[in-house]
N, C-alpha and C positions, 0 to 999 in steps of 0.2 A: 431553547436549549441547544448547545450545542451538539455535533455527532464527532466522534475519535474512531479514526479508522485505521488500520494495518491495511496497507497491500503485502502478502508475505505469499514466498514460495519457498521450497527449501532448493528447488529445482533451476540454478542459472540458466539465461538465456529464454526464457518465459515471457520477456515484457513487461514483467514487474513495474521495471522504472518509470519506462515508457507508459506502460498504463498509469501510475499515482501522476505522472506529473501533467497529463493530457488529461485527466478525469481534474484532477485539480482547476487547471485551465480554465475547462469548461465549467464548473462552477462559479468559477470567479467570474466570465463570461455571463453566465447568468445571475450576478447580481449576490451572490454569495460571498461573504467574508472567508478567505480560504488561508490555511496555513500547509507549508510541504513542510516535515521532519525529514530531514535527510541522515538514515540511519546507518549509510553503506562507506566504506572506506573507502569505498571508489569515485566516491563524490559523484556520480551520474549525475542525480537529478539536481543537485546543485549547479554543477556546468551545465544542464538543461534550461538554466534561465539564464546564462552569461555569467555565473558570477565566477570568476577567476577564482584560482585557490592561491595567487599571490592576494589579495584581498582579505584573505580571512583570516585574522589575528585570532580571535576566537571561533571554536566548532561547538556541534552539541554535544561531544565528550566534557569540554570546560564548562557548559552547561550542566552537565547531570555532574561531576565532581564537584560543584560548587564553587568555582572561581568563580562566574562571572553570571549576574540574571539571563535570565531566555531574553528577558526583553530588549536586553544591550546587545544581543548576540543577531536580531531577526534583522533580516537583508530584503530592502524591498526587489522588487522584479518590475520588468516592463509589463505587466499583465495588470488591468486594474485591481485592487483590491485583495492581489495576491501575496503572500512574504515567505520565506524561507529560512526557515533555521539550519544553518549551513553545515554541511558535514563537509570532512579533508582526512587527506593517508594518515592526517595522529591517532585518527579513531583506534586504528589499528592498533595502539600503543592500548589504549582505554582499554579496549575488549583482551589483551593479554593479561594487561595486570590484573582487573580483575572480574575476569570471566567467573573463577569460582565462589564468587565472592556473591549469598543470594541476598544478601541489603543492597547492593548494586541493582539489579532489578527494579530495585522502587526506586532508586534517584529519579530517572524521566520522568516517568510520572506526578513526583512530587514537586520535582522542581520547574518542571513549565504549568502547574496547575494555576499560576497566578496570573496566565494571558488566556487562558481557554476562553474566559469569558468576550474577549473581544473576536473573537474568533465561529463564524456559524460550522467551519470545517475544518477538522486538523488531519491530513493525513500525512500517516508513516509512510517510508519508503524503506523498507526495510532488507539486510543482504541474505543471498544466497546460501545461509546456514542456521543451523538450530541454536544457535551455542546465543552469547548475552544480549548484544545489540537488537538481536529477535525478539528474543525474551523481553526487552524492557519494551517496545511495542508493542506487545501482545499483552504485558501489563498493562500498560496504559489505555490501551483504548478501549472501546465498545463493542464496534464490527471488526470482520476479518472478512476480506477479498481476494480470494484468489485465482489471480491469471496462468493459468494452465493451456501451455500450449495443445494445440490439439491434434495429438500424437499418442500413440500407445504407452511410452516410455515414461510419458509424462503423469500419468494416471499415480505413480507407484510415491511420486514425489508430493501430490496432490495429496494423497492417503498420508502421508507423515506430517502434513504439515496439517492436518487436521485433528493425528492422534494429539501431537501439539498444540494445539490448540487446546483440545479437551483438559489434555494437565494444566495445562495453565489456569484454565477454568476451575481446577478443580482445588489448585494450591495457592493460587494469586491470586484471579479475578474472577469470581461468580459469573461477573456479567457478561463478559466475552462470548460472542456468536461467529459462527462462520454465517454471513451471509448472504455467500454466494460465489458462482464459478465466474471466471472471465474467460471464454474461451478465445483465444491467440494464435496468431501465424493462419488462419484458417485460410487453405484454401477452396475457392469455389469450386474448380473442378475437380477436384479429392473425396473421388468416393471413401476412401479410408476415414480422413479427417471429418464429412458427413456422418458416415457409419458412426465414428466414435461420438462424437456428440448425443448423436441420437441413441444409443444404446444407456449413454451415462444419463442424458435426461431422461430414457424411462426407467432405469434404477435408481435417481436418487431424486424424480420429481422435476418438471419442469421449471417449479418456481427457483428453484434451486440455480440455472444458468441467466446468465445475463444476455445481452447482442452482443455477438460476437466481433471480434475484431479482425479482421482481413489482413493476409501477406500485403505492406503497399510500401514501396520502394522508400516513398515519403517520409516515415516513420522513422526508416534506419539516418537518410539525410538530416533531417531536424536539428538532433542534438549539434552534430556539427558546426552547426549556424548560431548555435546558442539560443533557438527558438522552441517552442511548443509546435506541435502539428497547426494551432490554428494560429501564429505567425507566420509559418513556411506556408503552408496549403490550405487555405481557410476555405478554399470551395471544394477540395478534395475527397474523396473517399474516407479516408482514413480520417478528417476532420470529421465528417458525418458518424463515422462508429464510435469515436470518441463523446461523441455527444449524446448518442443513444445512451450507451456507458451511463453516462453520468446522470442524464435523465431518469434512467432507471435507478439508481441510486437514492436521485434527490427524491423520487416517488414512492421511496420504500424505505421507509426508515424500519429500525428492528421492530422483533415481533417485538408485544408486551412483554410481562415477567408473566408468570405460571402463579398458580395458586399460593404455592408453595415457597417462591420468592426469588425462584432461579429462572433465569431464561432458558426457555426450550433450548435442548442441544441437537445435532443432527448426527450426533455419533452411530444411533442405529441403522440411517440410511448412510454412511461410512468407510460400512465395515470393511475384511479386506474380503478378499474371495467373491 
């Protein structure tokens, strides 16, 4: 069976990107069928694998509108075993016209469910806001990940994108889980960025944080090159936390479902205050 995952923050500058498409990597790295959705008008994690956006006749806006199959649309990568459904700036057109529009929501999901099966991992890469492009991610998938820099500021953006989650859960998709924190930018010798960690793992449970990810120069070079961290720096730091990442992932798939038919939510460990 396959896993469907969001990376989602509402909070830019997080390592969102950074993280789906290095955790992605590293799965495919490990022998894993991987897919990236790229859901952001800014094409990040797209240019994260080279793929130019003179290249992309079709995006996954023409995907979820139904022009064209997912399967015509997916772009291989230099990584084995890895492909990408490309995003580009039209998205930006897609999520205006029709953001209010809530059968929009289900095209993604409905329309790439006829590759899932080739696929052991699909993740979202999803933008820096709540509005549709999110929303159809958080439809579609299973888990929810979120990389939350580790900073106080960022705590406020983590809490919205989980009340988020919950609606979604509650009007779309039952099964949607937040499964966990990524914590980002961390630095070692920040007692602050420490402190906060540890304060948020004993309020919301350890199991709850992943290994974190460390400030490494690396990370911000990469994209530029059009590589992943384990192209650029494969004996690096910042390779090594991305692998924890993802290991921890491959090791944890969701809880079961509940007696009752719904997956545990962590809304009460959440709350705000």
């Amino acid at each position: 069976m396959n896993r469907t995952i969001a990376f989602t923050n509402r909070k830019g500058g997080c390592g969102k990107t950074t993280t789906t498409v290095n955790v992605a990597a590293a799965l495919a790295h490990m022998g894993k069928t991987t897919l990236v959705v790229d859901l952001d008008p800014q094409a990040h994690a797209t240019m994260s694998f080279g793929i130019e956006q003179g290249r992309i006749r079709y995006d996954v806006g023409s995907v979820a509108r139904g022009q064209v199959e997912a399967r015509d649309v997916l772009k291989d990568t230099y990584v084995p075993r890895l492909r990408v459904l490309p995003s580009s700036r039209r998205l930006s057109d897609f999520e205006r016209r029709f953001g209010n529009s809530m059968e929009a929501r289900f095209w993604l999901s409905e329309r790439i469910r006829p590759i899932l099966p080739d696929f052991d991992f699909v993740c979202f890469d999803t933008p820096p806001t709540t509005q549709l492009l999110t929303l159809s991610a958080l439809v579609a998938a299973r888990e929810a990940f979120i990389p939350m820099q580790a900073h106080f500021l960022a705590v406020e953006g983590m809490i919205e994108i989980v009340e988020l989650v919950e609606q979604v859960r509650t009007h779309h998709n039952p099964r949607l889980e937040v499964c966990g924190i990524i914590p980002t930018f961390l630095e070692p010798e920040s007692e602050h960025s420490r402190q906060l960690v540890r304060e948020l793992s004993e309020r919301l449970g350890e199991q709850v944080f992943l290994p974190p990810v460390h400030t490494n120069h690396a990370l911000a070079e990469a994209p530029g090159f059009g590589r992943t961290i384990f192209q650029h720096e494969l004996r690096g730091d910042a390779a090594l936390d991305y692998y924890r990442v993802a290991q921890y992932i491959l090791k944890h798939p969701p809880r079961g479902e509940r007696s009752d038919g719904r997956v545990g939510t962590a809304r009460g460990r959440f709350q705000r205050g």
